[in-house]
C-alpha positions as CSV (number, residue, x, y, z in Angstrom):
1,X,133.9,176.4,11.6
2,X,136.2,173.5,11.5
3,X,137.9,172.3,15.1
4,X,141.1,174.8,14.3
5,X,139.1,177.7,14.4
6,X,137.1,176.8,17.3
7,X,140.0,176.2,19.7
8,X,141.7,179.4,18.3
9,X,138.7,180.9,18.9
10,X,138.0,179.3,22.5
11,X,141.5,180.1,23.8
12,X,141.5,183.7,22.8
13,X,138.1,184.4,25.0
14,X,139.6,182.0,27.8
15,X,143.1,184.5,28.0
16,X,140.3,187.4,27.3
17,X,138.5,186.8,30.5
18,X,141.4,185.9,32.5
19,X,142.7,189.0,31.3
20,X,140.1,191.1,33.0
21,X,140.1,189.0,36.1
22,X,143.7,189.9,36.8
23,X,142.8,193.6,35.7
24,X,139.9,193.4,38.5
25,X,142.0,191.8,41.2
26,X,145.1,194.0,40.8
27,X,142.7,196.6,41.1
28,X,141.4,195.5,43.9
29,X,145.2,195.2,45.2
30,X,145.2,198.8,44.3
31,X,142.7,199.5,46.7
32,X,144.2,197.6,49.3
33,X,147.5,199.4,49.1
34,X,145.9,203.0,49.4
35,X,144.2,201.8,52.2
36,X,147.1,200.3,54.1
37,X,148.7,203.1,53.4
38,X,145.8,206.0,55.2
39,X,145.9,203.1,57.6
40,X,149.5,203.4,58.2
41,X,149.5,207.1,58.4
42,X,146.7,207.3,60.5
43,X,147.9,204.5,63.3
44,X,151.6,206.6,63.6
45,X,149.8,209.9,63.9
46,X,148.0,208.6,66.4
47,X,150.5,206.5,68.5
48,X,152.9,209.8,68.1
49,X,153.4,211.0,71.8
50,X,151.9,207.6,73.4
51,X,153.9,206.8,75.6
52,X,153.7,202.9,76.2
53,X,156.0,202.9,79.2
54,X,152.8,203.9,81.2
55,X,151.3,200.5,80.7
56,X,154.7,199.0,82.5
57,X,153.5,200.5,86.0
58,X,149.4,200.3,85.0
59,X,147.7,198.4,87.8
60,X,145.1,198.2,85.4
61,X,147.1,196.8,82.8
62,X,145.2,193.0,81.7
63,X,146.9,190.2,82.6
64,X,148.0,188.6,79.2
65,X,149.1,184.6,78.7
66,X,150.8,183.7,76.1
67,X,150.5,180.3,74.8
68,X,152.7,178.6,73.2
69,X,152.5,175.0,71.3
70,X,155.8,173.0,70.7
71,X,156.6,170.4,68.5
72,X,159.7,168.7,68.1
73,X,161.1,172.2,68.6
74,X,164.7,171.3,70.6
75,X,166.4,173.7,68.0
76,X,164.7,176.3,68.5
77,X,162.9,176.4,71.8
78,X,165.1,177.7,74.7
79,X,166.0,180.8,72.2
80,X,162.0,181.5,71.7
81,X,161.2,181.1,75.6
82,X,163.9,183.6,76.7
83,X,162.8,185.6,74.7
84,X,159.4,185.3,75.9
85,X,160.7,185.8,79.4
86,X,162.0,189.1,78.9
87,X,159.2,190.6,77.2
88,X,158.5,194.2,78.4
89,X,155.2,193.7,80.2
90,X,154.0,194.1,83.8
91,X,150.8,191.3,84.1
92,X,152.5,188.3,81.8
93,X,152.3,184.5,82.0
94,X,154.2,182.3,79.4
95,X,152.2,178.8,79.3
96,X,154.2,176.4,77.1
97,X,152.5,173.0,75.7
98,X,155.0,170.5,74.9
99,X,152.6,168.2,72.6
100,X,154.3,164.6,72.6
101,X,157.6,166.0,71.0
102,X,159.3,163.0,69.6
103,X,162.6,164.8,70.1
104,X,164.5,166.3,73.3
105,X,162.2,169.7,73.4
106,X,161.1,168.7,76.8
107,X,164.9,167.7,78.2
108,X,166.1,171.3,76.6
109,X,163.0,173.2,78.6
110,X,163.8,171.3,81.9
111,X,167.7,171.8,81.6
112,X,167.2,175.2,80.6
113,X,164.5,176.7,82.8
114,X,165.0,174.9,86.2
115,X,161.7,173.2,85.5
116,X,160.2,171.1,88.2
117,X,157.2,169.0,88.3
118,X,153.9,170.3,90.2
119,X,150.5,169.1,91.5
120,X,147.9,171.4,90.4
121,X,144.1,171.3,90.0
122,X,143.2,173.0,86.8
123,X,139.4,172.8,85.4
124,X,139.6,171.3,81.7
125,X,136.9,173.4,79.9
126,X,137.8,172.5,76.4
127,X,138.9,168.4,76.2
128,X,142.2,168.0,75.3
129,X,144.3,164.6,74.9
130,X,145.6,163.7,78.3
131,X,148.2,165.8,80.2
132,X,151.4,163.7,81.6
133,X,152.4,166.6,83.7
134,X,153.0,170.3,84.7
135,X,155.8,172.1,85.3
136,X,157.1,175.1,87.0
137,X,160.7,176.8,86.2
138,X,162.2,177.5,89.8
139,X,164.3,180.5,87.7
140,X,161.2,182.4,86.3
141,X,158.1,182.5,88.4
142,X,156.1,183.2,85.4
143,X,156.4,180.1,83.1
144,X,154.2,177.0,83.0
145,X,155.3,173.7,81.1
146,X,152.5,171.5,80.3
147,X,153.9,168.0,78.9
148,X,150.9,166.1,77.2
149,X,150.1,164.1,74.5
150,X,150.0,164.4,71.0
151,X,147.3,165.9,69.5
152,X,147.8,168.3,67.2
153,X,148.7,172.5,67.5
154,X,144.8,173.5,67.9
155,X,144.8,170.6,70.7
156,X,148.0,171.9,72.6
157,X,146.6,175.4,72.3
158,X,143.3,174.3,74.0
159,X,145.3,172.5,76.7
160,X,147.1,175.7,77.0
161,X,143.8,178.0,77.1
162,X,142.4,175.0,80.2
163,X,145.9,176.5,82.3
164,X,145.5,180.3,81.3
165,X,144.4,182.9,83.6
166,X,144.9,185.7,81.6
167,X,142.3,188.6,80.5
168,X,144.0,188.2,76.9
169,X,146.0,185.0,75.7
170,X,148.5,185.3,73.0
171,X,149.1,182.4,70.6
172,X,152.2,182.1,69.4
173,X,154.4,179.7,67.4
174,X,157.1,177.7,69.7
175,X,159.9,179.0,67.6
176,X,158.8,182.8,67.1
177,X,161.0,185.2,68.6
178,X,158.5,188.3,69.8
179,X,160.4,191.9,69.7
180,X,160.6,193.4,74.1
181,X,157.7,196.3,73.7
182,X,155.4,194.1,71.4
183,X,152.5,193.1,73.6
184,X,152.9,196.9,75.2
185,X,151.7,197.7,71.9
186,X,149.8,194.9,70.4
187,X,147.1,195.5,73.8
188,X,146.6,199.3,72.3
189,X,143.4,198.1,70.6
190,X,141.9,196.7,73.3
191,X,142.6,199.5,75.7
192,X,141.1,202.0,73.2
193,X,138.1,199.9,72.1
194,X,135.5,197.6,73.5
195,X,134.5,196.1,70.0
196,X,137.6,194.3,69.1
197,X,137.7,190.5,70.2
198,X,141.1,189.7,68.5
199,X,144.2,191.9,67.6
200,X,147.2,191.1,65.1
201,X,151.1,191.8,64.9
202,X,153.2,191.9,61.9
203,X,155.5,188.5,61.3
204,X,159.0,189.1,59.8
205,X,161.9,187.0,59.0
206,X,164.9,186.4,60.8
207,X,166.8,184.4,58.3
208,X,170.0,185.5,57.2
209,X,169.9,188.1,60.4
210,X,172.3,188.1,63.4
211,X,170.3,186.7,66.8
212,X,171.8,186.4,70.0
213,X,169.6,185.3,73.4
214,X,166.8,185.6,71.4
215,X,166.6,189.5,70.3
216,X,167.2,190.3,66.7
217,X,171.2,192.2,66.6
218,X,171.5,193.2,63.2
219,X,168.5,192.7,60.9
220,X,169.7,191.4,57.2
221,X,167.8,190.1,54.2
222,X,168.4,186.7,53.5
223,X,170.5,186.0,50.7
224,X,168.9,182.8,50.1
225,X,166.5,183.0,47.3
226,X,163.5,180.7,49.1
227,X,164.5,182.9,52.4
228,X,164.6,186.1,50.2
229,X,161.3,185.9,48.6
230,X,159.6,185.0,51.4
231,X,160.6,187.7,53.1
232,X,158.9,189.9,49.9
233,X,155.6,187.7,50.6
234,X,155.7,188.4,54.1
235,X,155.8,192.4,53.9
236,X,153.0,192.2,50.9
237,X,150.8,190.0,53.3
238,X,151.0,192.1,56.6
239,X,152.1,195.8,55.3
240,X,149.6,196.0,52.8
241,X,147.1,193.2,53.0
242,X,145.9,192.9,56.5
243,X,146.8,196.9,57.1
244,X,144.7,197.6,53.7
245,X,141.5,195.1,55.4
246,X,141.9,196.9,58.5
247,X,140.4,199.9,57.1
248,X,138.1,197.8,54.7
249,X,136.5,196.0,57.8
250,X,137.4,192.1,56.3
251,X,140.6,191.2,58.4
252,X,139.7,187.1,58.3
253,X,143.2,186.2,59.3
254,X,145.4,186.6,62.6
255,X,148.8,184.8,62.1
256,X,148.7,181.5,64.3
257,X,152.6,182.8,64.7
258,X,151.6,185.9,67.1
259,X,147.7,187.2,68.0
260,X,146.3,188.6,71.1
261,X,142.4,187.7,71.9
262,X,139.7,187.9,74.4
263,X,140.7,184.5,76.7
264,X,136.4,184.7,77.4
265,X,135.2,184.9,73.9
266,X,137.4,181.8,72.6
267,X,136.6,180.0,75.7
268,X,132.9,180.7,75.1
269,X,133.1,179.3,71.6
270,X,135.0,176.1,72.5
271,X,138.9,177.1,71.5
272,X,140.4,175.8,68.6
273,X,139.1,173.5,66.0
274,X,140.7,170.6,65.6
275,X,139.8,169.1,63.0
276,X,141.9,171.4,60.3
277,X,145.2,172.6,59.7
278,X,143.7,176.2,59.4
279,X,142.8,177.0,63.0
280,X,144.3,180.7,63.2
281,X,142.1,181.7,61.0
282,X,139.0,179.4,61.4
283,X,139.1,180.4,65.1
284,X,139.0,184.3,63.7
285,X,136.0,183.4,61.9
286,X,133.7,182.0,64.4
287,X,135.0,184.7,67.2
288,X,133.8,187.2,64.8
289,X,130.4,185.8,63.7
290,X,129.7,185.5,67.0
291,X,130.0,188.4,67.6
292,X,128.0,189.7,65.0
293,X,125.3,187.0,65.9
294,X,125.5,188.1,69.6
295,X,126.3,191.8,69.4
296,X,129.4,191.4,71.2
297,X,132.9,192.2,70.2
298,X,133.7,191.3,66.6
299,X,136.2,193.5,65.3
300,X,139.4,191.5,64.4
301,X,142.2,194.3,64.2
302,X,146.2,194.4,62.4
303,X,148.8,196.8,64.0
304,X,151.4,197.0,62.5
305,X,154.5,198.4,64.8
306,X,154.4,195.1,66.9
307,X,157.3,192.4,65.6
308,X,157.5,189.0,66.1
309,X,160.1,186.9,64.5
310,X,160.3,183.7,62.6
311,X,162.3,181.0,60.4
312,X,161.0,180.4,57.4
313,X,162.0,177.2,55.3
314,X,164.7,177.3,53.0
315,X,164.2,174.4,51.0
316,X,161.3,174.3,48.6
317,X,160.3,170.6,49.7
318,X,159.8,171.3,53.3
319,X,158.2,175.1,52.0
320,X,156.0,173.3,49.3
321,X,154.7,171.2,52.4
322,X,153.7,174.0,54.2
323,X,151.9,176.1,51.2
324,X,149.8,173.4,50.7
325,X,149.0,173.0,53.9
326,X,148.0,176.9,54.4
327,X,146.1,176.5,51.2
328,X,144.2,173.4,52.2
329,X,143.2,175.5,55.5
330,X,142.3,178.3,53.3
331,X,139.6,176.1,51.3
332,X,138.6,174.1,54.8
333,X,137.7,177.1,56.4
334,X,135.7,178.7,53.4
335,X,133.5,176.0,53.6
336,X,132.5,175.2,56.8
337,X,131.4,178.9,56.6
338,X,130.1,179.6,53.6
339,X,126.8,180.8,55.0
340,X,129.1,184.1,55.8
341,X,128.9,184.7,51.9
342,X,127.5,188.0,50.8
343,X,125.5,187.9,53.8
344,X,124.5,191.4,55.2
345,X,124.0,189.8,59.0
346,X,128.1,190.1,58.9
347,X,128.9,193.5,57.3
348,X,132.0,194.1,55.6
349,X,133.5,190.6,56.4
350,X,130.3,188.8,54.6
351,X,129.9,191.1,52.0
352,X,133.3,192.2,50.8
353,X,136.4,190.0,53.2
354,X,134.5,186.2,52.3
355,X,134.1,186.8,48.5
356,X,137.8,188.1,48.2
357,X,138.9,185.2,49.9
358,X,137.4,182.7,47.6
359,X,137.8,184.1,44.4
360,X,141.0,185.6,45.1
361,X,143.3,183.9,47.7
362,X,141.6,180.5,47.0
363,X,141.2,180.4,43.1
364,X,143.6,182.6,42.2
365,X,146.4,179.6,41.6
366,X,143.2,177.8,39.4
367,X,143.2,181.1,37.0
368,X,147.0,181.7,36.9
369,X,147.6,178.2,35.9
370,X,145.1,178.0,33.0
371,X,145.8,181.7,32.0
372,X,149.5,180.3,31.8
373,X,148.7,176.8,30.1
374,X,146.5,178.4,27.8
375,X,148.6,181.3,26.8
376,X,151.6,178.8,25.7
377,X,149.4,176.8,23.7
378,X,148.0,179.4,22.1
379,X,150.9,180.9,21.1
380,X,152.7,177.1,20.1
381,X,149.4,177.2,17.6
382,X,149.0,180.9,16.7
383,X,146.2,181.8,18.3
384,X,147.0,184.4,20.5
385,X,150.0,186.8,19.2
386,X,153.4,188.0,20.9
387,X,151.9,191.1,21.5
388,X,148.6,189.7,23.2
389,X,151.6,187.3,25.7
390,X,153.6,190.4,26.6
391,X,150.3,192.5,27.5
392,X,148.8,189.3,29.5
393,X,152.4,188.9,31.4
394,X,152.4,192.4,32.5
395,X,149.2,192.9,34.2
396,X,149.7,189.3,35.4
397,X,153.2,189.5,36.8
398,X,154.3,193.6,36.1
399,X,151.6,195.6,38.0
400,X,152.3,192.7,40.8
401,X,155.9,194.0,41.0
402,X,154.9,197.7,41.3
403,X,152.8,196.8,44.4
404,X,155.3,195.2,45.7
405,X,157.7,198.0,44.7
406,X,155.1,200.1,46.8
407,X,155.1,198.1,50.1
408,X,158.6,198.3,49.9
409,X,158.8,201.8,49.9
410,X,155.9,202.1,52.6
411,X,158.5,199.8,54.8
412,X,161.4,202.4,54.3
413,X,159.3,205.4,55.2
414,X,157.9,204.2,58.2
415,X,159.7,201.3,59.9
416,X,163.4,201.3,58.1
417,X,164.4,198.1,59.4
418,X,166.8,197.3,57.0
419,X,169.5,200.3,57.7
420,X,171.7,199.0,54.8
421,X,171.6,200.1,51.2
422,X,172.8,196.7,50.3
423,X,170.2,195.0,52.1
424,X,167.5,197.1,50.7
425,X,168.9,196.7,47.2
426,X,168.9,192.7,47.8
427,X,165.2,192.8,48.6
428,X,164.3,195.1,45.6
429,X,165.9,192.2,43.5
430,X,164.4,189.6,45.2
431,X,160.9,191.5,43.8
432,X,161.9,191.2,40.4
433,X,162.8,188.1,40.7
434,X,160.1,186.2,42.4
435,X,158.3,186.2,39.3
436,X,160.6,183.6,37.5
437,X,159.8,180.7,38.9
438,X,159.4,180.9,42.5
439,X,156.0,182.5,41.8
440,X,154.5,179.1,39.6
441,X,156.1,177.0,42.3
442,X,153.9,178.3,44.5
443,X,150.7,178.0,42.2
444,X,151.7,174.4,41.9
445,X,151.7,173.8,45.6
446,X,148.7,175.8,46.2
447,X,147.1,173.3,43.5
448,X,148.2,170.8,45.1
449,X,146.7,172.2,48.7
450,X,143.3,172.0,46.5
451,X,143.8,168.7,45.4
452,X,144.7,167.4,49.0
453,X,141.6,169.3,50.3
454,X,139.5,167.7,48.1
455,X,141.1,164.2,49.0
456,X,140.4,165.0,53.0
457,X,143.8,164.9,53.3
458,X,144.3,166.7,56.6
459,X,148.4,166.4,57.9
460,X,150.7,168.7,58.5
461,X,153.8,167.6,56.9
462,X,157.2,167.2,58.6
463,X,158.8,170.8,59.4
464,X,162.3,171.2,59.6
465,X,164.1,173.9,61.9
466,X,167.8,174.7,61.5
467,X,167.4,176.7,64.7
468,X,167.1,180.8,65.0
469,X,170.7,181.3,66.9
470,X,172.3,179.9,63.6
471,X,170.0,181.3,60.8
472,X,172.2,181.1,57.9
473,X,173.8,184.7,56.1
474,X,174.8,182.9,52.9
């Protein structure tokens, strides 16, 4: 066999097996979907005739503080905290870290809230850097500024957790705008279960929609492409993914961008980590294995009828940045708890939530990439046939589209937030779209999260907010 043959022979077992481990993982995305949708079905049956009003006038009702992190946030801020304020809850706090913004986030807070400085003794049961001082708005009795430091978002959430008082804290992202009735319904889990330690919302985006005192007007998809496809990513990740694990018993990840938790169980394990730029969901990990280790709560539940808002990036520098940052938290947080793998002491997360995680969500941009490389040089040499190509590209990229064809339609039949035809049309083309080009951008910046990882390359990259009031329509 002379070296011709061999790497013809070599590249059609290497697209062979790739083959059959995107037939096995759309599969599994198969089983995902049916799930979500059960789940779906099951969570509006049973929330039909609810009437979450009764929790406004419930004595009994837990006391949730929401904590909130900013960072150079000035754009965005006094939208996110009004709309914070006039969430539809009787027992609420709003605790706002501002951690060492280099920009006028504290000046826009102070102007904007009536803040004024207080003296207040507060036990610091997780060390945080140092706090330069506390505020109190004299307009709305329940928000707390904390100026401190910069340390990092895990470090301004801790600092945050050290002022909470709450039965449940909610961690949020400073410039998420959270929908009035959300926490009414994001505390259902915990009101119907004692074994769930942290509960979920669904994260949409606001781009390209109209937002006034920030509340959400007229919902519209973006018609920028970066904005567009995102929004496509988003309703794949929460309506199907996390809805799909819910019934599956492997939910690893709570959105650092809106989560409700027991304020005792992340206290007793320390807060946030913070030393990597995947806390959310490192945090979800440990509250659930210690649970599992302990026999105390350890469910980690998705539903999906609470909203919270957010800006996504529209330009694919500052959007690469963040990929590879979610990426490099994604392989971080594998590691340090590896031990979880295929391990019966943790049930379904051990044994079926840890593995999909790795050879899925982490690997799955290692795969693609060589399925892709090898494919083109296969056919540049004649090793693999037109035929063969078209076949590979469809399960790679065409069963992807029907699932997210699917999701779609599961959005339309239960929440119909977009009321326009032409808005619904738009995001059916953004689906058929996403898979020339925007898709391998975001295998290359995944890689690249891998690469960084593997470097110890642990910052966050600069963000860059255009503000929520003036999300562009065009």
């Amino acid at each position: 066999m002379n070296w011709k043959e061999f790497a013809d022979l070599a590249l059609v077992r290497l697209e062979w097996a790739i083959l059959v481990y995107f037939v096995l993982v759309n599969s599994f995305y198969g089983l995902l979907l049916l799930s979500a949708a059960r789940e779906l079905i099951t969570h509006m049956l049973s929330v039909r005739g609810e009437s979450r009003q009764r929790i406004l006038g419930a004595v009994a009702a837990p006391k949730i503080s929401i904590l909130a992190p900013a960072f150079n946030e000035e754009a965005t801020i006094e939208d996110s905290i009004g709309s914070l304020l006039a969430l539809f809850y009787p027992n609420l706090e709003v605790i706002v870290v501002n951690d060492g913004s280099k920009d006028n986030t504290i000046g826009v807070m102070r102007r904007a809230f009536d803040l004024v400085p207080i003296h207040t003794v507060f036990e610091e049961r997780i060390e945080t850097q140092p706090v330069r001082g506390v505020y109190r708005s004299r307009s709305h009795a329940s928000l707390v500024v904390v100026d401190k430091q910069n340390g990092g978002k895990a470090d301004a959430l801790n600092a945050a957790l050290n002022f909470a008082s709450g039965d449940l804290v909610c961690s949020i992202d400073a410039d998420t705008l959270i929908e009035p009735d959300a926490l009414q319904r994001m505390v259902r889990p915990f009101l119907t279960r004692d074994d769930v330690v942290a509960a979920g919302g669904t994260v949409r985006v606001a781009n390209g929609s109209t937002i006034r005192d920030g509340r959400i007007l007229d919902m519209r998809c973006p018609r920028h492409p970066i904005a567009g496809f995102q929004v496509v990513e988003y309703l794949r990740a929460f309506l199907f993914g996390r809805l799909g694990w819910n019934r599956l018993g492997g939910n690893l990840i709570i959105s650092g961008a809106f989560g409700l938790f027991r304020r005792d169980s992340v206290l007793a394990i320390g807060g946030y980590a913070r030393d990597t730029v995947g806390e959310d969901m490192e945090l979800v990990l440990r509250l659930r294995r210690k649970g599992y280790e302990d026999g105390g709560p350890s469910e980690a539940g998705f539903v999906p009828d609470p909203v919270a808002w957010t800006e996504v990036p529209e330009s694919a520098r500052v959007l690469g940045r963040q990929r590879d940052r979610w990426h490099r938290g994604l392989a971080d947080v594998l590691v340090r708890h590896r031990g979880m793998f295929l391990s019966e002491t943790y049930g379904a997360m051990g044994s079926v939530g840890y593995p999909y995680f790795l050879f899925v969500e982490l690997l799955a941009p290692v795969v693609e990439m060589i399925g892709l490389i090898g494919a083109i040089v296969g056919l540049i040499i004649g090793a693999i046939n037109v035929p063969f190509a078209i076949l590979f590209f469809l399960l790679a990229y065409g069963y992807g589209i029907i699932l997210s064809v699917f999701t779609l339609l599961m959005e339309e039949l239960s929440y119909h937030r977009y009321k326009r035809i032409s808005d619904v049309a738009r995001l059916l083309g953004w689906v058929f779209l996403e898979n020339l080009g925007y898709r391998q951008l975001t295998v290359i910046w995944r890689l690249r999260g891998i690469v960084k990882y593997m470097m110890g390359r642990k910052d966050w990259g600069k963000m860059e907010r255009r503000g929520l009031s003036r999300a562009p329509t065009g």
